[in-house]
C-alpha positions as CSV (number, residue, x, y, z in Angstrom):
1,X,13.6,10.5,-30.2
2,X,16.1,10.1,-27.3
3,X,16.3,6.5,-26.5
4,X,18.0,4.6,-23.3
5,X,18.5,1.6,-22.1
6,X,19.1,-0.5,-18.6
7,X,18.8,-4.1,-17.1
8,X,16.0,-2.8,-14.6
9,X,13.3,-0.1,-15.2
10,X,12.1,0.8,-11.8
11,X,8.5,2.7,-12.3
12,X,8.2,5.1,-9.2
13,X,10.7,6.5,-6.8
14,X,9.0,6.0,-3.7
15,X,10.0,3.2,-0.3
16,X,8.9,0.2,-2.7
17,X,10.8,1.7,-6.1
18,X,14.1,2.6,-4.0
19,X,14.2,-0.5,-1.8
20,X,13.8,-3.0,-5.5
21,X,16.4,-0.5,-7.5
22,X,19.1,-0.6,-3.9
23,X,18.8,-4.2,-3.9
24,X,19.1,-5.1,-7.7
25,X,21.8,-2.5,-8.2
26,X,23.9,-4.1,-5.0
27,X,24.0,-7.6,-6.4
28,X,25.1,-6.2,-9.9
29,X,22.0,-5.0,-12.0
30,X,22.3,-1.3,-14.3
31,X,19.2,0.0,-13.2
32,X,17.2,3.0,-13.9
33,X,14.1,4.4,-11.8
34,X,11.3,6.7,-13.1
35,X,9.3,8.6,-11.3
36,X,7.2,11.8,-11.5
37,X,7.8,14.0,-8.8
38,X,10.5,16.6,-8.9
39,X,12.4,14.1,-6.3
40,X,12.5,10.7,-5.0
41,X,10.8,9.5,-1.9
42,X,7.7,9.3,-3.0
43,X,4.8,10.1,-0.5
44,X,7.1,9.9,2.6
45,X,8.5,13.2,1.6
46,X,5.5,15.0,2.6
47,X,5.2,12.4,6.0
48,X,6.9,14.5,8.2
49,X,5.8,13.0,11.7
50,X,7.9,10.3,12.9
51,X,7.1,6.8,13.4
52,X,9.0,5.2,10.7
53,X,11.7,3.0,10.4
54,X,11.6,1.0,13.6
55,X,11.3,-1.9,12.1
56,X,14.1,-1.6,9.6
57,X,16.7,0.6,11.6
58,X,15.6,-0.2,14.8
59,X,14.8,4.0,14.6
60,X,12.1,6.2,14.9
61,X,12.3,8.3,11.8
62,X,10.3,10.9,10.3
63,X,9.0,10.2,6.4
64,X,12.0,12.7,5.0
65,X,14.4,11.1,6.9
66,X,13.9,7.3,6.2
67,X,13.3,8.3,2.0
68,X,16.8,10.5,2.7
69,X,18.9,6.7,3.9
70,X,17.4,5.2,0.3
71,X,17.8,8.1,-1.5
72,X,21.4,8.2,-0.3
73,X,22.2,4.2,-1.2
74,X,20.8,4.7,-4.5
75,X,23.4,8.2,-5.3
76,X,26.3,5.7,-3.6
77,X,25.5,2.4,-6.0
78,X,25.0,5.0,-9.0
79,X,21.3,4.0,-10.1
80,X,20.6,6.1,-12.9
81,X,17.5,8.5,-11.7
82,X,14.6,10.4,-14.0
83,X,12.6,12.7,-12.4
84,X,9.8,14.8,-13.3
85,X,9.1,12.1,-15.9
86,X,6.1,10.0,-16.8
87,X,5.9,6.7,-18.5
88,X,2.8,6.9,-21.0
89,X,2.9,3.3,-22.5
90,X,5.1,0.1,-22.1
91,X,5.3,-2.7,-24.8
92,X,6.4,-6.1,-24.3
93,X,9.0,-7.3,-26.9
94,X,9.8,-10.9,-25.7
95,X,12.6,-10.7,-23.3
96,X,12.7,-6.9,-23.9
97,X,10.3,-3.9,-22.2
98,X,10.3,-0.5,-24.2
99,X,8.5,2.1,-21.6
100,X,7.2,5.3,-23.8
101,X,8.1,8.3,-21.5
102,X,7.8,12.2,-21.3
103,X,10.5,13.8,-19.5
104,X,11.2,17.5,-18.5
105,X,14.8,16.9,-19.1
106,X,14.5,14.7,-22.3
107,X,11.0,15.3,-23.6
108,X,9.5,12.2,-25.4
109,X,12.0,8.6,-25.3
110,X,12.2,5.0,-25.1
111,X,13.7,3.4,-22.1
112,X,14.6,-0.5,-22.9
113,X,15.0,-2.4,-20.1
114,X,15.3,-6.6,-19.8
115,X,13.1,-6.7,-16.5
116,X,10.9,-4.4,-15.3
117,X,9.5,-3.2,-11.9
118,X,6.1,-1.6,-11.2
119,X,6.2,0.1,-7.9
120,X,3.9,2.9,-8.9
121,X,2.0,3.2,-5.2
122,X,-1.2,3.6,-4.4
123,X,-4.0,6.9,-4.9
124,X,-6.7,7.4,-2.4
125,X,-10.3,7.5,-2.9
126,X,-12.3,10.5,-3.4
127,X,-15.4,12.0,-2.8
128,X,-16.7,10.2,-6.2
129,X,-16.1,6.9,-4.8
130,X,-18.3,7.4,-1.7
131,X,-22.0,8.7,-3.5
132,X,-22.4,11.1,-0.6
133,X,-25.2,13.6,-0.7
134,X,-25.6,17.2,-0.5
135,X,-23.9,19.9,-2.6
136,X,-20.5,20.6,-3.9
137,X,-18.9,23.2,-2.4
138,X,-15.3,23.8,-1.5
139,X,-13.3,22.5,1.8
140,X,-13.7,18.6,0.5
141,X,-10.4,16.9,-0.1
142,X,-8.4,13.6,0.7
143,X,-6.5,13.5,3.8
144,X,-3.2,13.2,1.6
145,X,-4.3,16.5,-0.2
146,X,-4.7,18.6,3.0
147,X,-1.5,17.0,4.3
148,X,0.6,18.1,1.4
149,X,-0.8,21.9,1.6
150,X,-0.4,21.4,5.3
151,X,3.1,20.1,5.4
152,X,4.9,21.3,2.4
153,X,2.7,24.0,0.9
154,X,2.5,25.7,4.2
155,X,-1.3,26.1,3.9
156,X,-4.0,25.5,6.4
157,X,-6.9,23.6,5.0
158,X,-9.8,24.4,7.6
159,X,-10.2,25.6,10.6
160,X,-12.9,23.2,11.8
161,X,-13.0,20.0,10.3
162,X,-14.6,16.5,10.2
163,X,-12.8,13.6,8.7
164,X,-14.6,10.7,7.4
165,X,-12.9,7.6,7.2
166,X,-10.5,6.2,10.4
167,X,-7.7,5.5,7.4
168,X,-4.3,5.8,9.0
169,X,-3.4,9.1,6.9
170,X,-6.5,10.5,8.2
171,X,-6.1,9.9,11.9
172,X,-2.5,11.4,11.4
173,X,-4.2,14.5,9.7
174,X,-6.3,14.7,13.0
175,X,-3.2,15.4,15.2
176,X,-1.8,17.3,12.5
177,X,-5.0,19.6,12.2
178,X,-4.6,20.0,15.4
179,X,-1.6,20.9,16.3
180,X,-1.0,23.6,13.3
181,X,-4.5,25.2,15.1
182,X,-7.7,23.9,13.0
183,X,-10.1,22.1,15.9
184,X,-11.2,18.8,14.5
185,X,-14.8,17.8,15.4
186,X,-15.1,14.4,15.0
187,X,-13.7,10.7,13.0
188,X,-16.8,9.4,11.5
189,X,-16.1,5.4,10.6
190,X,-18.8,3.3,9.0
191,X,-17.4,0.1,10.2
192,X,-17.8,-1.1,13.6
193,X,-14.0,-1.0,14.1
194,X,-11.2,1.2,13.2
195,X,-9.6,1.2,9.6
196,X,-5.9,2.6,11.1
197,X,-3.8,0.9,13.0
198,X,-3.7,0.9,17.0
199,X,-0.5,3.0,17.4
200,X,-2.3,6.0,15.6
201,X,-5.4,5.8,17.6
202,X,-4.2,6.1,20.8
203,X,-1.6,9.0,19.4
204,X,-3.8,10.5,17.1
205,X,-7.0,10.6,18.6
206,X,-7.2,9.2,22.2
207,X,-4.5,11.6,23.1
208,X,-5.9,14.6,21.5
209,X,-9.5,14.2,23.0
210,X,-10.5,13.8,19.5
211,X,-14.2,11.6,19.3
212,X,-14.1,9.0,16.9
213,X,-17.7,7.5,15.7
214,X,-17.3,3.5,15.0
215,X,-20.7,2.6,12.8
216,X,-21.5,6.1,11.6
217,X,-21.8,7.4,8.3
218,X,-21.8,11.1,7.3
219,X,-24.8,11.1,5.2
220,X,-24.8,14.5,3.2
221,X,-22.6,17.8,2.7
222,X,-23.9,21.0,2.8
223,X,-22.8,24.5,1.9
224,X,-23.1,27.2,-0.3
225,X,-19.5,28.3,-1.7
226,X,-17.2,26.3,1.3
227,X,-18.8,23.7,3.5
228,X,-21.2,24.4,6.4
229,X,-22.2,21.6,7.4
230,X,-22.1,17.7,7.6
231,X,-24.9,15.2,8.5
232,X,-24.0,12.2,10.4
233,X,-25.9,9.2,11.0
234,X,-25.5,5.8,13.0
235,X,-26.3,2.7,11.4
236,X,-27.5,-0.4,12.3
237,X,-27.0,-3.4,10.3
238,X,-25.4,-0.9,7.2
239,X,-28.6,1.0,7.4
240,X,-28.6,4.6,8.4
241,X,-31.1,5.9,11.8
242,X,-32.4,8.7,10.8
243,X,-34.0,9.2,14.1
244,X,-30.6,9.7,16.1
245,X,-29.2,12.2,13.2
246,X,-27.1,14.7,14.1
247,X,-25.1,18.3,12.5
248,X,-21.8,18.7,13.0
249,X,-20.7,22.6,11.6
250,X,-17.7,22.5,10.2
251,X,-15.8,24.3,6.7
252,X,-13.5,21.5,5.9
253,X,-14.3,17.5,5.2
254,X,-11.3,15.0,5.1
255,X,-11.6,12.2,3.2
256,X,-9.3,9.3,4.5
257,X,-11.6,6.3,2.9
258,X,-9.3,3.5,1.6
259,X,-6.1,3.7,-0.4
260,X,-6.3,1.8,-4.3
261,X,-3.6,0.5,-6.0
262,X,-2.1,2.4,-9.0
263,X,-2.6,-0.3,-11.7
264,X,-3.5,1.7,-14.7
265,X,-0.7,0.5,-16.3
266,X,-0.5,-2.2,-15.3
267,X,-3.4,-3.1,-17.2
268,X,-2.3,-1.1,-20.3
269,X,0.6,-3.8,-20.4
270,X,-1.8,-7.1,-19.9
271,X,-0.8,-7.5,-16.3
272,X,-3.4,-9.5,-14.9
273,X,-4.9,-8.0,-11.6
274,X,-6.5,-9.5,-8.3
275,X,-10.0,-8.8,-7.2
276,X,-9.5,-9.3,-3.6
277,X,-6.2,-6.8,-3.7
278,X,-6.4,-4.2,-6.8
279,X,-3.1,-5.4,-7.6
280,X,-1.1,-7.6,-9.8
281,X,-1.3,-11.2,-9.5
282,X,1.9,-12.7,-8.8
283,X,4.0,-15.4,-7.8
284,X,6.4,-16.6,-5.1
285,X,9.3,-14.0,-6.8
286,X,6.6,-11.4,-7.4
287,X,6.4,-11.4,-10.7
288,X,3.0,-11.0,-12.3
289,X,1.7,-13.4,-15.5
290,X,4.2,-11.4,-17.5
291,X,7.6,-12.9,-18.0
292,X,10.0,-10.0,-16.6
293,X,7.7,-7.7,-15.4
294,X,7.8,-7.7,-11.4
295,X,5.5,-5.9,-8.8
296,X,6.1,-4.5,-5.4
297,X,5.1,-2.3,-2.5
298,X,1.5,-0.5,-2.6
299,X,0.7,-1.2,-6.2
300,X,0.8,-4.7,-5.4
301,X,-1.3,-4.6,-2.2
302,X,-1.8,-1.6,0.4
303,X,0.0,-1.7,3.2
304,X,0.5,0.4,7.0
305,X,4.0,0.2,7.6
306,X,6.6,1.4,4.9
307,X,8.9,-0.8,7.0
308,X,7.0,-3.4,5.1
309,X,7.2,-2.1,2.1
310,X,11.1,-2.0,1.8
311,X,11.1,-5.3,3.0
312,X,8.9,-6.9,0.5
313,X,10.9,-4.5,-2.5
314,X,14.2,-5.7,-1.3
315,X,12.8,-9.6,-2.2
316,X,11.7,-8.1,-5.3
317,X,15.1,-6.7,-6.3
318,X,16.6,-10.0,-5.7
319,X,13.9,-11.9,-7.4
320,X,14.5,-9.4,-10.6
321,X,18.4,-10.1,-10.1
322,X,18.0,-14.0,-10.3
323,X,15.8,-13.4,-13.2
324,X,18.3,-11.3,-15.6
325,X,20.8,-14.2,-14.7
326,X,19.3,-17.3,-15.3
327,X,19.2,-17.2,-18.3
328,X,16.3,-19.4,-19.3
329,X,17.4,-22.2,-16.9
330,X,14.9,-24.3,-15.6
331,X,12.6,-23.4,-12.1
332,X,11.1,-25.7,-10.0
333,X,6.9,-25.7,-9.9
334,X,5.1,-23.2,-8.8
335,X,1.8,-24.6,-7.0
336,X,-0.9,-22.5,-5.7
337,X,-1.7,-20.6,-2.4
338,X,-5.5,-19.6,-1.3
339,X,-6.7,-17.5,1.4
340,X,-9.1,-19.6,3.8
341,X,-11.4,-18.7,6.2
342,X,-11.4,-15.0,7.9
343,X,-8.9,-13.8,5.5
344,X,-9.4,-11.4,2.7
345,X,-6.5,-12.1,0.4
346,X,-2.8,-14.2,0.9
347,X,0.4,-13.0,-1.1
348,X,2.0,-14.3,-3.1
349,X,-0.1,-16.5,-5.1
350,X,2.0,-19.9,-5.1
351,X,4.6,-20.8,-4.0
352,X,7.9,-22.6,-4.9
353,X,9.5,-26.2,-3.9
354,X,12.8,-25.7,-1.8
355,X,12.6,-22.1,-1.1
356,X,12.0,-20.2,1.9
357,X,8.4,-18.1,1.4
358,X,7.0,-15.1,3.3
359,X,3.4,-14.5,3.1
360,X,1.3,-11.1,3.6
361,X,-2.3,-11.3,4.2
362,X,-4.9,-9.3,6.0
363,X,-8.2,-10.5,7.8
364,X,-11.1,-9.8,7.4
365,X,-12.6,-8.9,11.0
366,X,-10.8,-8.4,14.1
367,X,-9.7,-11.0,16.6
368,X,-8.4,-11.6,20.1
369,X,-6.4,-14.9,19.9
370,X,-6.3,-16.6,17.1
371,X,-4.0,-18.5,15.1
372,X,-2.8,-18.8,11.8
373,X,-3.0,-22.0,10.1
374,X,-1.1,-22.9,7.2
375,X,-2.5,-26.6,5.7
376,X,-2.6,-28.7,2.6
377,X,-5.2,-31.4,1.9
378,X,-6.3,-31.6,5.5
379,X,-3.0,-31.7,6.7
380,X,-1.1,-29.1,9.3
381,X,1.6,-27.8,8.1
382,X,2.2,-24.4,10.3
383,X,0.6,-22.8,13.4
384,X,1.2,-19.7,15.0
385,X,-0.7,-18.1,17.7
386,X,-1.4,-14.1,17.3
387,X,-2.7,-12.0,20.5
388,X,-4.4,-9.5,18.5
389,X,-5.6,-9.6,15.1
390,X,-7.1,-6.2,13.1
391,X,-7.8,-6.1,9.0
392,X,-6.0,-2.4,9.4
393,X,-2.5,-4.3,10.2
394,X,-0.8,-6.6,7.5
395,X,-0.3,-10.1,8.7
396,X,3.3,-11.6,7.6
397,X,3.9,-15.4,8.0
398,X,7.7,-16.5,7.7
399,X,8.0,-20.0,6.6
400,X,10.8,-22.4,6.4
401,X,11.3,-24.4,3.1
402,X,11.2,-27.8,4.9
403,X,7.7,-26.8,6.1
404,X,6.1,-26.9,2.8
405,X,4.8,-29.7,1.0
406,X,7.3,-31.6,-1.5
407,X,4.9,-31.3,-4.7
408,X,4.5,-35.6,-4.5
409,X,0.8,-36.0,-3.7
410,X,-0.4,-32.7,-2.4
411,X,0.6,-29.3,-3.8
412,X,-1.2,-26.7,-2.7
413,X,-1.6,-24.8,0.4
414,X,-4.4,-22.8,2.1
415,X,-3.9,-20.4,5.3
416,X,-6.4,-19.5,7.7
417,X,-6.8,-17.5,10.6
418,X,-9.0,-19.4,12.9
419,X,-9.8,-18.2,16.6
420,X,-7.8,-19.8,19.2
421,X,-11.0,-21.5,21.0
422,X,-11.9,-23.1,17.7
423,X,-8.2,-24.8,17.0
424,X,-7.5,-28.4,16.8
């Protein structure tokens, strides 16, 4: 068996795999990066509407092009690349990993590796998440399914469709469905508010005329050999009105109902996962309860920007650099982080005396001013004061190392988002 070896084994080749493997292979790291697909990029390959990058490169970029400035850094600083290739099982040998992988070019191997990074994305859900009624005939798919055959397949999906969910690859679908010549009946959202992100409403939908049903449920499927028909119902308190059902006719359902973290092995490994994200648990250098083994991007939680996404990998990568050189020398304490009231989950976990931290979190209802509220044992620490607040957009809280408490008397920390009227 052909074996390998590296400092860094990078598991996916998408925004979060690239940005970790750029940065760790800038600051001196050999690393190598794994992925599946025939080339790297990930799922912004088949993105090919613009929007990205304006964070980052101050740029409007389509998905191609922002994977195509990564892929490019990562040729220039030589990472060493494995494509079409799946890792099947990873061991944990002290301060070595040993990933078990099938390659097209290679067949079965070992890659060793000193660290490790999982950056293996996320996977939406499907049909058999939701328990929707009715019968099983074709013209049901994911949003990201009917964009791939729509973007790089060349296929058109349907020609009159209803998508269920308000997800931000859904919404995006809608335009798309559109404009290649399918006529796209409706949005059906269960919650009371959107599940994408402002931007893509008013772009996606608003734009495009398109009707999008806050508090409705599309109760059943028919159709013989391709869809017919959908049933949609409003609800009230969660609870479907039958007496204000209507029929929308349609051959093609889009399902754009939540994204979930790609953890499967994770778990395999022993990597201990969150409830309130689907991801790895992990601390203020985003490594998980495994000594060397780090997590970033969408398997760690799911994110809406890919801006984001490189951002948070690029910490990684230096996180994973600081580890391999170290060298067993001592860290100061981590102490832990919670997510208070109106907030679904704070990232990382802890966080560590004398450093800098950024925090990612996400609410969990939407808010017109408010204000975030960093605190320990009663005490203020941080305030900041946020105009608009949505669970579909990632909150991120720079704070400065002197703002955190010293570890004497109190260690931990809990953030809130609070409404404005309410602080103080």
């Amino acid at each position: 068996m052909f074996e390998t070896g590296c400092d860094v084994a990078v598991i996916g080749g998408g925004a979060a795999g690239l940005a970790a493997a750029n940065e760790a292979a800038r600051l001196g790291a050999k690393v190598m990066v794994i992925d599946r697909e025939a080339c790297l990029g990930g799922i912004l390959q088949q993105c090919i509407h613009t929007g990205f990058g304006l964070t980052r490169f101050r740029e409007e970029l389509s998905g191609p092009e922002y994977a195509g400035r990564d892929i490019a850094l990562a040729r220039s600083r030589q990472i060493n690349v494995l494509l079409e290739s799946t890792v099947l099982d990873a061991e944990n040998v002290g301060k070595r990993k040993t990933l078990l992988v099938c390659s097209r070019s290679h067949g079965a191997m070992k890659v060793h590796a000193h660290a490790l990074v999982l950056a293996m994305g996320c996977r939406e859900r499907n049909r058999g998440n939701l328990g929707i009624a009715g019968s099983r005939p074709a013209g049901v798919m994911t949003a990201g399914l009917a964009q791939r055959l729509a973007n790089l397949e060349g296929c058109l999906p349907g020609r009159r469709t209803v998508i269920i969910g308000s997800g931000d690859i859904g919404l995006i679908m809608a335009r798309r469905m559109t404009w290649i010549g399918a006529k796209v009946l409706a949005v059906v959202e269960i919650m009371p508010y959107p599940s994408g992100i402002a931007r893509n409403i008013a772009q996606c939908l608003d734009d495009y005329k398109i009707p999008l049903f806050l508090s409705h449920a599309v109760t059943a499927i028919h159709g013989r050999n391709r869809v017919e028909s959908v049933v949609v119902s409003p609800l009230i308190n969660g609870i479907a009105d039958t007496s204000k059902t209507f029929t929308l006719e349609c051959d093609t359902v889009l399902l754009s109902v939540g994204l979930i973290p790609e953890n499967e092995l994770s778990k395999k490994i022993g990597v201990k996962l969150s409830l309130s994200t689907g991801g790895p648990q992990v601390d203020s250098s985003y490594m998980t309860n495994i000594p060397g083994i780090f997590a970033c991007g969408n398997v760690l939680h799911v994110h809406d920007l890919v801006d984001n996404v490189s951002l948070e990998s690029t910490l990684c990568g230096v996180a994973v650099y600081n580890y391999l050189n170290r060298d067993g020398a001592f860290l100061p304490k981590e102490f832990p982080v919670s997510a208070g009231v109106n907030l679904k989950y704070v990232l990382p976990s802890t966080y560590r005396l004398g450093a800098a931290q950024r925090f990612s979190m996400r609410a969990l209802a939407p808010f017109d001013d408010a204000e975030l509220l960093i605190s320990s044992g009663g005490s203020e620490l941080i305030r900041k004061h946020l105009r608009f607040v949505r669970p579909s957009e990632m909150l991120t809280l720079d704070v400065p190392a002197d703002k955190l408490p010293l570890g004497n008397d109190i260690s931990s920390i809990e953030v809130s988002l609070i409404k404005k009227e309410s602080a103080g």
